[in-house]
N, C-alpha and C positions, 0 to 999 in steps of 0.2 A: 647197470642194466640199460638197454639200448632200447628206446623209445619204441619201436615197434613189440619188440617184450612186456611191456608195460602196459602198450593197448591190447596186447592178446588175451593179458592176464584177466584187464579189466572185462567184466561181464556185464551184459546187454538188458535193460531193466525194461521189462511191463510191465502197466498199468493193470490191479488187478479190477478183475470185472466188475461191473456194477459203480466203479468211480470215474468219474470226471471231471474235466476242470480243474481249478484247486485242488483238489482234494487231491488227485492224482502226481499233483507239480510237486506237492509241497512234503516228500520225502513216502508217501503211500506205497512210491513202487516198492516189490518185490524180483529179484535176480533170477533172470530166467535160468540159468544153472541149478539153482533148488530142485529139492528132488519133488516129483508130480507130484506125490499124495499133500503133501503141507502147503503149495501154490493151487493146490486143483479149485481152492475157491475159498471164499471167508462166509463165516456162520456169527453173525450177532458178533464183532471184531475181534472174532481169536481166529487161529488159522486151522482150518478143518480138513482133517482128510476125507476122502471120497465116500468112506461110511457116515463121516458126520452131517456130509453135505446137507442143503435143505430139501426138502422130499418135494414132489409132485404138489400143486394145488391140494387136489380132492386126496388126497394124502395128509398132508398135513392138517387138513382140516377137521379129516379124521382121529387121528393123533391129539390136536388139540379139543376134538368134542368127547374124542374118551377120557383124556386128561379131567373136563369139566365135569364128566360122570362120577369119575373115582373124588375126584374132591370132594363136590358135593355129598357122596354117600360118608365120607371121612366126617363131615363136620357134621352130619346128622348123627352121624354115631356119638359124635363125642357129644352132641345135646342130650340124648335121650338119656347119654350117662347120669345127667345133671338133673333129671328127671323126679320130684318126687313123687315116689307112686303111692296109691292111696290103699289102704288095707281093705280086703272086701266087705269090712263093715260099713265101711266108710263110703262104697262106692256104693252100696243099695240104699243108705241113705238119700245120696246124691241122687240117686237113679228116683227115687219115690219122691221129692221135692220135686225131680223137674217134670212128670208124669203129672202130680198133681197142679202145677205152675199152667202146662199146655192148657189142660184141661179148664181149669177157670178162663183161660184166653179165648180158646176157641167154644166155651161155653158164650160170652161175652159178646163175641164178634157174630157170633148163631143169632142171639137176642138183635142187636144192633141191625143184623141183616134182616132180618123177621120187619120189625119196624121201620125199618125202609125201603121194601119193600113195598107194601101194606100203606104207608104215603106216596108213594111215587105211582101207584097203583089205582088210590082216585085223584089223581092229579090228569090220570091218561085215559081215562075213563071206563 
């Protein structure tokens, strides 16, 4: 094969976007002969076609805040599964302890304030 056949064949390599330097030198290119959609860009280092591309800013931001909704609501589910729930006996129980608990508190803290009150009162004349 005659030397100019050999440069014809060989094809013409760019730098894909977003590398330089090094990284670029050091065998990174891709052959501009490739067909568009698998050189139209790189997505997290696999090679993406023009659907996989990376989306817009406010796009993807969107994409990854809904991403964090739907997880979010995933792992609450699977908590609540783990959840023991307490029988309605159990829960008026609970319910009349803490009724009764407030109540001595804010009985308590009535008194307390009464009383200092009632000092701070002739202190001020």
């Amino acid at each position: 094969m005659a030397k100019s056949a050999k440069l014809k064949k060989k094809k013409e390599t760019v730098a894909l976007p977003g590398r330089v330097g090094k990284a670029a030198s050091k065998g990174k290119e891709k052959q501009a002969g490739k067909s568009k959609a698998k050189t139209a860009g790189r997505f997290r280092g696999k090679i993406a076609t023009k659907a996989q591309q990376p989306k817009s800013k406010p796009a993807k931001a969107k994409a990854i805040k809904e991403r964090k909704y739907v997880k979010f609501f995933r792992e609450v589910r699977v908590e609540l599964s783990k959840v023991t729930w307490p029988s309605r006996e159990e829960l008026i129980q609970s319910t009349i302890v803490v009724v009764i608990a407030v109540t001595i508190a804010g009985t308590f803290i009535a008194i307390w304030d009464a009383v200092f009150s009632k000092v701070i009162g002739l202190f001020t004349g």
